[in-house]
N, C-alpha and C positions, 0 to 999 in steps of 0.2 A: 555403662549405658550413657551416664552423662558426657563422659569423654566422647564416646561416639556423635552425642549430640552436639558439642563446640567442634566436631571435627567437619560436621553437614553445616552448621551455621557460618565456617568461615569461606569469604569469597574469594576466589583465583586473582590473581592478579591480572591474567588477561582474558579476555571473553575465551570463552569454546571455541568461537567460530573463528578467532584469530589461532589458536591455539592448534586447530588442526588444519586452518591455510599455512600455519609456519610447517607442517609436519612433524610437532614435538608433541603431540596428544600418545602417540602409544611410548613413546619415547619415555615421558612423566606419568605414565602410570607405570611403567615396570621399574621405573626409579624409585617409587613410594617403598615405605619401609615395613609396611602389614597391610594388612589383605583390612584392615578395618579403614586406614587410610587411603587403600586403592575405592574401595566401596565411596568412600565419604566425600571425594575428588570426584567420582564417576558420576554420584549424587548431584553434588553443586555444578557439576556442568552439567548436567539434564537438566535440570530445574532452570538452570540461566539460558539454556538452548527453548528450553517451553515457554519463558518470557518474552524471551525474542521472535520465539513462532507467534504467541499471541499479541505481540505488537505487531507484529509486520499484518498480520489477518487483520487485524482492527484498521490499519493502515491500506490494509487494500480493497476494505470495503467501504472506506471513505472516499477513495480515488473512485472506486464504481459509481457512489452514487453521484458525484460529481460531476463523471462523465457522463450519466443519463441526465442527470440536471443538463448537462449545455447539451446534448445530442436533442433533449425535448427543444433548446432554445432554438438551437440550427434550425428545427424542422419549422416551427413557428416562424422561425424568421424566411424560410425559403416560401412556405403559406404566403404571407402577409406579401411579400415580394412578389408574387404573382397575383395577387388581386388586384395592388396597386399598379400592376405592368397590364390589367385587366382593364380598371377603372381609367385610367389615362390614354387606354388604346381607343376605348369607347369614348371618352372627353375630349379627345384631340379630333376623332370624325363630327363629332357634334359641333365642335367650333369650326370647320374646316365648311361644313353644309351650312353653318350659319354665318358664317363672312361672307359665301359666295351671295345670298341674296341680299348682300350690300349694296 
């Protein structure tokens, strides 16, 4: 049992996710020498595949909120942009009727 355990605690050399872009992932499990060291290899990449899922989830719900944060600023900013293109439409006639009875 404890050998099974130093065989889950030790880490691959290369992530998972390299490991089956190289296409050596089925490759190095039929190379393993027992079915406890196939297990134990299968193990530690899931586990480092689940870390990476839950980094990347954490990562893409921070870009979410991000982008609602500036998607609210855009729209405030398009707001404000048309008041002031409001305010100035109105201020430019009011100057324009009050020069004339100059």
């Amino acid at each position: 049992m404890s050998a099974m355990l130093q065989l889950v605690n030790q880490q691959p050399e290369r992530s998972p996710l390299q490991e089956v872009q190289s296409g050596r992932f089925d490759t190095l499990i039929q190379l393993g020498e027992s079915l406890e060291q196939k297990l134990a290899c299968a193990l530690a990449w899931i586990m480092q595949l689940r870390s990476e899922n839950e980094r990347l989830r954490t990562e893409l719900m921070q870009v979410r909120r991000e982008l609602m944060i500036r998607e609210t600023l855009l729209r405030n900013a398009a707001v404000r942009e048309r008041e002031l293109r409001v305010h100035f439409a109105r201020g430019g006639q009011r100057q324009s009727s009050g020069s004339a009875g100059l």
